[in-house]
C-alpha positions as CSV (number, residue, x, y, z in Angstrom):
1,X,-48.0,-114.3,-11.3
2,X,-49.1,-111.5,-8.7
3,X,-52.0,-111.2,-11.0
4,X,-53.0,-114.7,-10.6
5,X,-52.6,-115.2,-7.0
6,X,-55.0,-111.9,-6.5
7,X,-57.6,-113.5,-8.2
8,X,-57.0,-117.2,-6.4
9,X,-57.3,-115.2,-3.2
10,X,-60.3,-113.3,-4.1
11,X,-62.0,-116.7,-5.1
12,X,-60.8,-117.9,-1.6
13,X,-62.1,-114.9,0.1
14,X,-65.4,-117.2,1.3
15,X,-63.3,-120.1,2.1
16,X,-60.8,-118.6,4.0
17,X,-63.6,-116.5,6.3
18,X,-65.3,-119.6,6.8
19,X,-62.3,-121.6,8.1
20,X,-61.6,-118.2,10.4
21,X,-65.4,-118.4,11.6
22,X,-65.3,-122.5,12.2
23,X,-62.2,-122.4,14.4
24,X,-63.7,-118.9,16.3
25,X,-66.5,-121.2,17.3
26,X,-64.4,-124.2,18.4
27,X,-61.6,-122.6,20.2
28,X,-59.3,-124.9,22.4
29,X,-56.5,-123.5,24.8
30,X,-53.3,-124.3,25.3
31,X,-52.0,-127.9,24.4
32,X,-56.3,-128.9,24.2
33,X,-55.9,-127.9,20.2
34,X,-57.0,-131.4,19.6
35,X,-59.9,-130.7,17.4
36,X,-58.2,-127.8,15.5
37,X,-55.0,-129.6,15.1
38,X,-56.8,-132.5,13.3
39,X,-58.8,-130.3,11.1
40,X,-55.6,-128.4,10.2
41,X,-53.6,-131.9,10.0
42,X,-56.7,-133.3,7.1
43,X,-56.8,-130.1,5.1
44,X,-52.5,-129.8,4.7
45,X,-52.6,-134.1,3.9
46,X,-55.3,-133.4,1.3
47,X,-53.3,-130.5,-0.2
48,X,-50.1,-132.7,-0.8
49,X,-48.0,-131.6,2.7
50,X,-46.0,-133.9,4.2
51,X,-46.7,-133.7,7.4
52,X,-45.5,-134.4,11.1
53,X,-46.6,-133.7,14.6
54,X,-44.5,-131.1,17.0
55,X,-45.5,-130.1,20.6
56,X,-48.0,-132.3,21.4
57,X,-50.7,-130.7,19.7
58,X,-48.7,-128.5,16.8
59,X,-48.0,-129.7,12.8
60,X,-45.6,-129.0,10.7
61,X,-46.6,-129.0,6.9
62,X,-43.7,-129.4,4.8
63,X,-43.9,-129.6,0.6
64,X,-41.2,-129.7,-2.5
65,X,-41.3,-127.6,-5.4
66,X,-40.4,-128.4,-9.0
67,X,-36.6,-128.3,-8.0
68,X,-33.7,-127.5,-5.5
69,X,-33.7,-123.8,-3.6
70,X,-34.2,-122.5,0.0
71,X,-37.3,-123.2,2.3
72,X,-39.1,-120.5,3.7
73,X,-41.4,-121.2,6.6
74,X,-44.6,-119.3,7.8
75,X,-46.1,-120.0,11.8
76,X,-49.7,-119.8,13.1
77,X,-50.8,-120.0,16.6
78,X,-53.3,-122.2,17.4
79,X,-54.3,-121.4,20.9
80,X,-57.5,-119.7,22.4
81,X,-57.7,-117.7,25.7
82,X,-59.4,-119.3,28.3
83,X,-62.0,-116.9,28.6
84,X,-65.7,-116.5,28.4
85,X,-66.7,-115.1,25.0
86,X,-69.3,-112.2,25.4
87,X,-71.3,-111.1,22.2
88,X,-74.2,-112.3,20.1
89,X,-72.5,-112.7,17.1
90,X,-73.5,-116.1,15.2
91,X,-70.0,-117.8,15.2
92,X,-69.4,-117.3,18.6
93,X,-67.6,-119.6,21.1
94,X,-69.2,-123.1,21.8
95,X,-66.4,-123.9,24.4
96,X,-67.4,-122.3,27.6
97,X,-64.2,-120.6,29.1
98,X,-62.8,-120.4,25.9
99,X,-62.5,-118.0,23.2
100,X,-60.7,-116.6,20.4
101,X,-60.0,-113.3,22.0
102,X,-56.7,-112.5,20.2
103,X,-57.2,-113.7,16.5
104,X,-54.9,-116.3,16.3
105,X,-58.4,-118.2,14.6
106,X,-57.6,-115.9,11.8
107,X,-54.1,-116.2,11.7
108,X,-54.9,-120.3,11.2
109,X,-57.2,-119.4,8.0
110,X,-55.0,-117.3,6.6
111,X,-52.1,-119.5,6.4
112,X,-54.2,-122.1,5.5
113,X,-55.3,-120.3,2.1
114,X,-52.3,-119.3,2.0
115,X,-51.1,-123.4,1.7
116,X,-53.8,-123.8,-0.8
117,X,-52.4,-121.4,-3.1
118,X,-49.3,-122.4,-3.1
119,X,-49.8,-125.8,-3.0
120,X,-52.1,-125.6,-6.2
121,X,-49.0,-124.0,-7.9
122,X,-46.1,-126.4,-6.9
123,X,-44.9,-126.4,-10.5
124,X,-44.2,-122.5,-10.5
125,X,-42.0,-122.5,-7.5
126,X,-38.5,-124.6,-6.8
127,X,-37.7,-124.9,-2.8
128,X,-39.6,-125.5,-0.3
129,X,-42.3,-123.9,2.1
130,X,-42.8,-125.0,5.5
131,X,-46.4,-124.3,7.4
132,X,-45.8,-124.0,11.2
133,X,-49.5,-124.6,13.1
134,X,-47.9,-123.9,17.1
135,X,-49.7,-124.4,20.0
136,X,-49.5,-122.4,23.9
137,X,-48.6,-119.2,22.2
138,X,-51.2,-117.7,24.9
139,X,-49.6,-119.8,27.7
140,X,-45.8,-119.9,29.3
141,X,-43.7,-121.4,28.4
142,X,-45.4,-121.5,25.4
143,X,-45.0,-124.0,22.4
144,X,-42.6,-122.2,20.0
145,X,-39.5,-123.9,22.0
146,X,-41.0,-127.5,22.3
147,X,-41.0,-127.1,18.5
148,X,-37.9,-126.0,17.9
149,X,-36.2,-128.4,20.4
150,X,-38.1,-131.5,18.7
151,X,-36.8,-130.3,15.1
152,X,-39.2,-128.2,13.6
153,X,-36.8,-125.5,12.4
154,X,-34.8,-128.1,10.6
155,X,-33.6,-127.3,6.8
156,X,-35.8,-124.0,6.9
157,X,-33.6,-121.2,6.1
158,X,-35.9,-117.7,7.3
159,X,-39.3,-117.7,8.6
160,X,-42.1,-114.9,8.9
161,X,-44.9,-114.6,10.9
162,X,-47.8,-112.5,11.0
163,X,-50.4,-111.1,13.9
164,X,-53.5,-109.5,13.1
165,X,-53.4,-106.3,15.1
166,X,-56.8,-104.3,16.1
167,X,-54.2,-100.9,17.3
168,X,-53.8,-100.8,13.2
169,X,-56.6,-99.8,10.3
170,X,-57.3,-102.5,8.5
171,X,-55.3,-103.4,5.6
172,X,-52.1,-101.6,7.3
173,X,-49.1,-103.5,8.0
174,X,-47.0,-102.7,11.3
175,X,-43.3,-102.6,10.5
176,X,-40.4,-102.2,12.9
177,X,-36.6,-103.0,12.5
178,X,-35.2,-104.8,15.2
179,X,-36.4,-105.2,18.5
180,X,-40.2,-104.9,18.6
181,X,-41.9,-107.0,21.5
182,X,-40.8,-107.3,24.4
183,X,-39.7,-109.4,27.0
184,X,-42.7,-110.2,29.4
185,X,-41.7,-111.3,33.1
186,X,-44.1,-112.4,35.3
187,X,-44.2,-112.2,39.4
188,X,-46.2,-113.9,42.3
189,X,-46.0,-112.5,45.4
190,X,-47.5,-113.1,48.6
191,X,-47.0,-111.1,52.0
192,X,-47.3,-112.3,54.9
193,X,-47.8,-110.5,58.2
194,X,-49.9,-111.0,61.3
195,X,-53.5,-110.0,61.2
196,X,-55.4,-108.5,63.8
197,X,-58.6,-106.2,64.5
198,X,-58.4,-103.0,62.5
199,X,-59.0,-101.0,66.2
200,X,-55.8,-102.2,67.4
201,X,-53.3,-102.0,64.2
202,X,-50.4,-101.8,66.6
203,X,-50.9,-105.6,67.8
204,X,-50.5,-106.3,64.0
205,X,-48.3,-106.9,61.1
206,X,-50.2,-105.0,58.3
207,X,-49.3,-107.1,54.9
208,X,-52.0,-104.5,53.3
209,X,-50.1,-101.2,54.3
210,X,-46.9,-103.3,53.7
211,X,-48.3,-104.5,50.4
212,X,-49.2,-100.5,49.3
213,X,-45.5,-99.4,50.2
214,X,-43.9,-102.0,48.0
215,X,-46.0,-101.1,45.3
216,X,-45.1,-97.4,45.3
217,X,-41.0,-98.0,45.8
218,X,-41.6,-101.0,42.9
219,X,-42.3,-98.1,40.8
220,X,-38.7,-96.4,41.4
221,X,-37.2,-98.8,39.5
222,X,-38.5,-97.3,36.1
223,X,-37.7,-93.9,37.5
224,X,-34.8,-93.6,39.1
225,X,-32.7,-97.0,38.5
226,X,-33.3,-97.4,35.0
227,X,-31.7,-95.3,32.2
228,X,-34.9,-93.0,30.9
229,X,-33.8,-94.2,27.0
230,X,-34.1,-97.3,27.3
231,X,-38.3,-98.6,27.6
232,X,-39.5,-100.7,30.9
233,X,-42.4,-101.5,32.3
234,X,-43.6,-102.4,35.8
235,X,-46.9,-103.3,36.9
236,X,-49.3,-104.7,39.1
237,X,-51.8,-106.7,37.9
238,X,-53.8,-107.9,41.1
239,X,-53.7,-107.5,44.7
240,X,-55.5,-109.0,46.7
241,X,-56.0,-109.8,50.7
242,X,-58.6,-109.8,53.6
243,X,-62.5,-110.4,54.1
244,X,-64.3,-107.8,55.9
245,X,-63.9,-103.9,56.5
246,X,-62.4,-103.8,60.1
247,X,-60.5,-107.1,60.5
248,X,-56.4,-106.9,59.1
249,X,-55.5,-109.7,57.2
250,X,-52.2,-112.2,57.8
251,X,-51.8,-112.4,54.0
252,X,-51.7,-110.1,50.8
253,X,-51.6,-111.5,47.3
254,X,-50.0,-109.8,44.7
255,X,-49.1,-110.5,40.6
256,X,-47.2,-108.2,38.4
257,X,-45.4,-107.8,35.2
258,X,-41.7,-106.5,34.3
259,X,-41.1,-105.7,30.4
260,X,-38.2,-104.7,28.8
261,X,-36.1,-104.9,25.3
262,X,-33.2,-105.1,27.0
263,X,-31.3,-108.3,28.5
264,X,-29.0,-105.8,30.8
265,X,-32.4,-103.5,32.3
266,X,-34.3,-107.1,32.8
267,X,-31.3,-108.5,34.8
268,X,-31.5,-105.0,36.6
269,X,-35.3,-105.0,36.9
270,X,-35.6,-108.4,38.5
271,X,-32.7,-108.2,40.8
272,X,-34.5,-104.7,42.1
273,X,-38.1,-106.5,42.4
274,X,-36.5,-108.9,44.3
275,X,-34.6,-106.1,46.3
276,X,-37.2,-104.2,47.0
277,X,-39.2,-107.2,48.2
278,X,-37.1,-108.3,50.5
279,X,-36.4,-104.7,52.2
280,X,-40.2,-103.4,52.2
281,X,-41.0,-106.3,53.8
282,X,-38.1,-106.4,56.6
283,X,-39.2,-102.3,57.4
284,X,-42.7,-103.3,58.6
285,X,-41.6,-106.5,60.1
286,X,-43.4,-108.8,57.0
287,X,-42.0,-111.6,55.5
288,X,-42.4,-112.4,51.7
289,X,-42.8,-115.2,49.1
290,X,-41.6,-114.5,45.3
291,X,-41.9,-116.4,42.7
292,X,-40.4,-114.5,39.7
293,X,-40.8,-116.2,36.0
294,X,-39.0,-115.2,33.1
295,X,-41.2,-114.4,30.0
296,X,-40.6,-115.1,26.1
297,X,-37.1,-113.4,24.7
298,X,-37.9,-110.1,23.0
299,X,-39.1,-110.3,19.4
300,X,-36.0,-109.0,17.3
301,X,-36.7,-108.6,13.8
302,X,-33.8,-109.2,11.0
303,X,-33.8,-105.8,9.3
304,X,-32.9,-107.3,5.8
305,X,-36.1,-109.2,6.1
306,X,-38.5,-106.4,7.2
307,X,-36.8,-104.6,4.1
308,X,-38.1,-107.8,1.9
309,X,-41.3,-107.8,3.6
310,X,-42.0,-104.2,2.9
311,X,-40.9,-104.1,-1.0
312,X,-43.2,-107.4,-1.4
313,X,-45.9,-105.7,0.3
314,X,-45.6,-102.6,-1.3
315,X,-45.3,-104.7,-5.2
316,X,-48.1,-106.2,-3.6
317,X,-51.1,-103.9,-1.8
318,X,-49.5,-100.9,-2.2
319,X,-46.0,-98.6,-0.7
320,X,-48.8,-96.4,1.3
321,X,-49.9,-99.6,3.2
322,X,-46.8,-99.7,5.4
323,X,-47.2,-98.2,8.7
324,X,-43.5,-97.7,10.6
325,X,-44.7,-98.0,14.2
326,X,-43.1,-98.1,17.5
327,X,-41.9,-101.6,19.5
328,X,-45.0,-102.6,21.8
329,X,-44.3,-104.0,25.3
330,X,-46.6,-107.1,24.5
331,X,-44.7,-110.4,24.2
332,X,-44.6,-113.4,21.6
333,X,-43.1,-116.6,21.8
334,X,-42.4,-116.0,18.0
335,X,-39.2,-114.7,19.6
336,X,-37.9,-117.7,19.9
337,X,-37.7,-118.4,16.3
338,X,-36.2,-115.4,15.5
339,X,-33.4,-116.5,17.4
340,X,-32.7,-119.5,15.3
341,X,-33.0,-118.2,11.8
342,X,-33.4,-114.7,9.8
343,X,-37.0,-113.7,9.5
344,X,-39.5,-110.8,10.6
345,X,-42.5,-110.2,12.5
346,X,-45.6,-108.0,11.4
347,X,-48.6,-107.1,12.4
348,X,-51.7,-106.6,10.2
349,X,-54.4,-103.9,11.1
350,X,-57.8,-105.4,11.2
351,X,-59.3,-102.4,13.2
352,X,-61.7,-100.8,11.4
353,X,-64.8,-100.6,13.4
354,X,-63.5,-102.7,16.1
355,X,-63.9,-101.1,19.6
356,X,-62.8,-104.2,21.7
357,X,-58.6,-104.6,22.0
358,X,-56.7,-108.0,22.0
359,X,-57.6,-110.3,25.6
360,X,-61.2,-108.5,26.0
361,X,-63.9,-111.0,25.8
362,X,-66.3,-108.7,23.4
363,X,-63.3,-109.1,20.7
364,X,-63.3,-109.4,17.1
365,X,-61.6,-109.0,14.2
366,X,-62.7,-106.8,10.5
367,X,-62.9,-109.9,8.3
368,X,-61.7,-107.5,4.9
369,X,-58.2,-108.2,6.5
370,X,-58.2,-112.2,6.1
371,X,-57.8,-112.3,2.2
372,X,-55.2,-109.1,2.2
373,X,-53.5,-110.7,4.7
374,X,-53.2,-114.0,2.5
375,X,-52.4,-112.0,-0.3
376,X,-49.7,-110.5,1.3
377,X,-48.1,-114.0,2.7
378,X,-48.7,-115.6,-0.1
379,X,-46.3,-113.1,-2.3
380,X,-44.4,-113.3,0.5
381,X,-44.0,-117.0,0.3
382,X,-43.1,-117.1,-3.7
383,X,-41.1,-114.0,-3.4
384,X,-38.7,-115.5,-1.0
385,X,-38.4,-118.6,-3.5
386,X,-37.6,-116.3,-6.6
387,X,-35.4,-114.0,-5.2
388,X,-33.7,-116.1,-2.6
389,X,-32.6,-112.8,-0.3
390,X,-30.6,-115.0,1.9
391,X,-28.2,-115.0,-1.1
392,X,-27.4,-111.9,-1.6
């Protein structure tokens, strides 16, 4: 069958770029997927999926084979960023302050061909396959859990998912065993002092000077309370406070980021964030508001399913296509899944010739990936059904 599936997707290869290039210039942000759930929703009813509506905006697509065996499941994100899109290319984003600056618009078409394909050969496969379309992947809490808590998980027995990753060359497929994204915290902060003129500091209660202190002992966390084996990550992502060059401000906003792997170091992390809030600011005489929020779990993948993934891909495009690479601090609410059932998540190199990362407004993705990547799911998909791993 592999045979037949390449050339299916090969005569998809238009189809599948087109569907990529339509939702790239429609992009809707988190829980606004209105227009992209419905086109999704009309192509799975055409195709024969029964389908039902999770999360507000998210679809689950669910169709029988020819006879009894497990159900694999495959998720999409749906969810643009809510950015301005800069370029001239010609598909680019009609939705001012919205773009598809992280490829989940690919993601979409590739699962979509992916439900084609195996839809058009229902009588080859027994089980069932289960097409997860999930909205606020971009946004916190994000939609994964909403989906799960309203039933979409039920009767599937493992799950995969897939990102397209501009770090990787294209066609290469990012593999790791176990934990591979991490958990990503979130902080607001604001300090609040007494401003003044910046001739007479001493009638003041500097938030700024406070504000640059707690920064620096924020960093001793990594360095001197956490074990140097085990990866975390703590940054600050704005800081902002005052008007004018000679006038101290009563306020200083901050925002900043703890990631980890590891349940025991976040506990740690955010218990010495808080800490270190609270004694910075009672040394200069500040007081402090935090407002610490707890990101997606960490992305654990089953290693019995990263070792199905890679045999099918290398049966597939090749043994030399799979890249072992390190865990990344990025997060994904993907990780919630992965805590209900078995299953792995990849990421699939689309780099080749692209200079802007993930999140920058110039981004885009080298299209060759789409119908490899579809490939690759696809054999994935009928794989699973065949061999039924969860068996053995």
């Amino acid at each position: 069958m592999r045979a037949d599936i390449q050339q299916a997707v090969q005569k998809m290869t238009e189809q599948i770029v087109a569907w990529r290039r339509d939702f790239h210039r429609h992009p809707e942000i988190a829980y606004q997927e209105e227009r992209t759930s419905r086109v999704i929703r009309e192509f799975l009813e055409r195709e024969g999926f029964e389908v039902e509506p999770y999360a507000r905006t998210g679809l689950r697509g669910m169709m029988t084979g020819n006879g009894p065996g497990p159900c694999i499941a495959l998720r999409a994100d749906m969810d643009a960023l809510p950015i301005t899109e800069q370029g001239d290319k010609e598909y680019i984003s009609q939705n001012p302050g919205a773009a598809h600056s992280c490829a989940h618009d690919g993601h979409m078409a590739i699962m979509m061909g992916v439900a084609k394909i195996v839809a058009d050969r229902r009588s080859q496969w027994s089980g069932r396959v289960a097409f997860l379309f999930q909205p606020s992947e971009e946004h916190l809490p994000g939609g994964a859990k909403p989906m799960i808590d309203e039933g979409a998980l039920e009767g599937v027995d493992a799950l995969f998912g897939l990102h397209l990753w501009q770090s990787l060359p294209t066609g290469q497929v990012g593999m790791v065993k176990g934990p591979m994204m991490a958990q990503p915290d979130t902080f607001d902060l604001v300090i609040k002092g007494r401003g003044g003129h910046g001739s007479m500091p001493q009638q003041t209660v500097d938030p700024i000077v406070t504000a640059a202190q707690l920064i620096i002992n924020c960093q001793s966390i990594v360095s001197r309370n956490c074990d140097p084996l085990k990866p975390l990550v703590v940054s600050f992502g704005k800081i902002a406070g005052g008007d004018i060059y000679n006038v101290i401000p009563d306020q200083v906003k901050l925002m900043g980021t703890v990631r980890t792997f590891d349940a025991a170091i976040q506990e740690l992390a955010e218990r010495r964030v808080r800490e270190i809030v609270a004694d910075t600011c009672r040394t200069f005489g500040a007081t402090a508001e935090l407002e610490y929020h707890r990101g997606y779990p960490p992305v654990v993948n089953d290693p019995a399913m990263i070792d199905f993934a890679v045999e099918t891909l290398a049966d597939t495009l090749g043994p030399e296509r799979t890249a072992w690479i390190d865990p990344v601090m990025g997060g994904e609410d993907f990780a919630y899944f992965l805590q209900e059932r078995p299953g792995a998540f990849m990421f699939f190199g689309m780099g080749d010739g692209m200079e802007y990362p993930h999140h920058h407004p110039a981004f885009d993705i080298d299209e060759r990936a789409l119908p490899e990547a579809a490939l690759f799911m696809t054999s994935l998909v009928l794989d699973f059904l065949e061999k039924r791993p969860l068996d053995q």
